[in-house]
C-alpha positions, 0 to 999 in steps of 0.5 A: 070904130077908129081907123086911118091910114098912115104913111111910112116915111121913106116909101111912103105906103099906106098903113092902116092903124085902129080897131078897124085896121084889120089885122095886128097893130103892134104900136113901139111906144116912146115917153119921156115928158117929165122924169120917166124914161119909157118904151114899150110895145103894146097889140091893138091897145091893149095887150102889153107886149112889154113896159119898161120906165127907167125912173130919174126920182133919186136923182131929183130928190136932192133938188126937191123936185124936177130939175127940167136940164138934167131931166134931159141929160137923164133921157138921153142916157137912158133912152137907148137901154130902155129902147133895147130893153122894150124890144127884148122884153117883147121878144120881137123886132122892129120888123114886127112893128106897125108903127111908132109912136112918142110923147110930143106933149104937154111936159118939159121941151127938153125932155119931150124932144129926146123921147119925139126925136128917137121916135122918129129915128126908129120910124125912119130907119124901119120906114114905119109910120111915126104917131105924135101922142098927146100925153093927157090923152094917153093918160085916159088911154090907160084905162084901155091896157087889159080891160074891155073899157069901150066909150062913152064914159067920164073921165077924172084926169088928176095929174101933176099938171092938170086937173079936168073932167073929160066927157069921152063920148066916142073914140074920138069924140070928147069934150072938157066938162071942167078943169082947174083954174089955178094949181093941179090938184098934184101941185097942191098935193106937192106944196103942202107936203113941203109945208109939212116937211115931207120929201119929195115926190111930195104927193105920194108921200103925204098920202102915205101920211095921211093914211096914219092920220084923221081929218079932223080940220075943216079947210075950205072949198072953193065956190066957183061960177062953173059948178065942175071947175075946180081951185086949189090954191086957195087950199094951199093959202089955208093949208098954211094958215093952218100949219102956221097957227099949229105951229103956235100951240103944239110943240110937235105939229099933227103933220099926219092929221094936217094931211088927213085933213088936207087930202079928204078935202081934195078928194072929196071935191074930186069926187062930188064934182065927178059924180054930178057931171057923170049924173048930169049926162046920164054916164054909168061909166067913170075912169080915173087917170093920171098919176093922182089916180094911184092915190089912195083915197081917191081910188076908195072914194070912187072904187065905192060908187060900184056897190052903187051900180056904177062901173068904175075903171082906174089904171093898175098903178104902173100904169098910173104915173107916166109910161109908155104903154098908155102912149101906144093905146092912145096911138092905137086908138087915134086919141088926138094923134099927130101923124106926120115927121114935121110935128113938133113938141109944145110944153102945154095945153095952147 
């Protein structure tokens, strides 16, 4: 079971964090890698004490997408209110506090540095430890809030950034089984609803649309060297093709079939590759997590496996597309964490 001692920064006494600390952890937790604003305070990973996400959407629609300078301006306005509003929600104060911890990456470097900066600042000033969290770890992580879920399992990350089948063995201990080697399956999700005119954020969208449709075009899967690799901007070239020949013989393009059929190709890439891995390794265990994981086609595909035997676990949906709750799990429970002042934020996956 994880446990390691921290340091406070001021008086530099030793803190014990982890399932084997014990006593409490009481992680305050800061995220704000793309376009949520978050804090929240969560006991020994699992019990959220509070979960609060200002959300910049609105904001971002006009542009089509996330615009990386004013998604800073954006924190930076609301990252005091939703600190103070973490706090309060909880009911407790900064002396109740063990440690805190924040996003320090992957995600957009000016945003990243708002949520790592006040972080620090909150550790300085009530001399707790400071924890830097990697946030596809915590996106894992999130399978952890209000369940018994214990390793080993495999893990389906599905995000807008990144695509990867993760072999948790251990607390500590994971390897990547397989990864995208081109476009996240949440980018290709985003780049056909624009080819099919829908707003953003694209990907929520189009699985709305899909659910009104059928999948009655076949679109191609990638064949590649490493079986549990996946590729998807080949999808998106023939998704074009498609919406372009379409174009040519309707007057009125089939936009809710063309994401039908777009969606159960993907997730059923998604899931096949999945379930091989986890049968390859003799796991009965398999989590989703990521924001994709919200998506709705996806979560029936492998909800379905239980009537096989299998435990399956996926996030509740506030817990799905960034927050900061799974950022104070993944604190807690020592997932790839960054305990000293002096770290810094990195924009992706080196």
């Amino acid at each position: 079971m994880p446990v390691k001692e921290f340091r406070t920064p001021i008086t530099n006494k030793p803190v014990l964090i982890g399932t084997d600390s014990g006593y409490d952890n009481i992680i305050f937790a800061i995220e704000s890698s793309c376009d949520e604003t978050a804090a929240a305070i969560v006991k020994n990973g699992r019990e959220v004490l509070s979960n609060v996400v200002a959300s910049q959407i609105k904001t971002h629609i006009e542009f089509g997408g996330v615009v990386p300078e004013v998604a800073a301006r954006e924190h930076l306005e609301a990252i005091n209110v939703v600190i103070e509003q973490a706090f309060k929600q909880a009911n407790i104060s900064a002396n109740d506090i063990t440690a805190f911890a924040a996003t320090v990456g992957p995600g957009l470097v000016g945003s990243l540095l708002v949520g790592m900066n006040a972080g620090k600042a909150l550790a300085i000033a009530h001399d707790k430890p400071f924890i830097g969290v990697n946030h596809l770890n915590a996106h894992v992580c999130a399978n952890y809030l209000n369940t018994d879920l214990k390793p080993p399992f495999v893990a389906l990350l599905v995000s807008g950034g990144h695509t990867q089948i993760i072999e948790v063995k251990d607390w500590l201990e994971q390897r990547i089984i397989g990864e995208t080697i081109d476009d996240a399956v949440g980018e290709a999700y985003d780049k056909v609803a624009r080819l099919i005119g829908l707003p953003y954020p694209g990907g929520v969208n189009l699985d709305k649309l899909a659910q009104t449709g059928k999948p009655v075009y076949k679109l191609p899967e990638a064949k590649l060297q490493n079986e549990y690799d996946f590729s998807f901007s080949g999808l998106k070239t023939a998704s074009l093709q498609l919406i372009q020949k379409l174009k040519k013989e309707n007057e009125i393009l089939p936009i809710a079939d063309i994401a039908a059929s777009f969606q159960e190709n993907v997730t059923s890439v998604l899931y096949k590759k999945t379930k091989k891995a986890a049968d390859n390794i003799n796991a009965n265990t398999i989590v989703l997590a990521g924001g994709v994981a919200a998506n709705s086609e996806i979560r029936k595909k492998f909800f379905a496996l239980r009537e096989q035997g299998y435990n399956i676990y996926a996030p509740e949906m506030k817990y799905c597309t960034d927050n900061a709750s799974m950022i104070a799990s993944s604190a807690y429970f020592l997932a790839n964490t960054m305990d000293s002042l002096d770290v810094e934020v990195f924009s992706r996956m080196s």
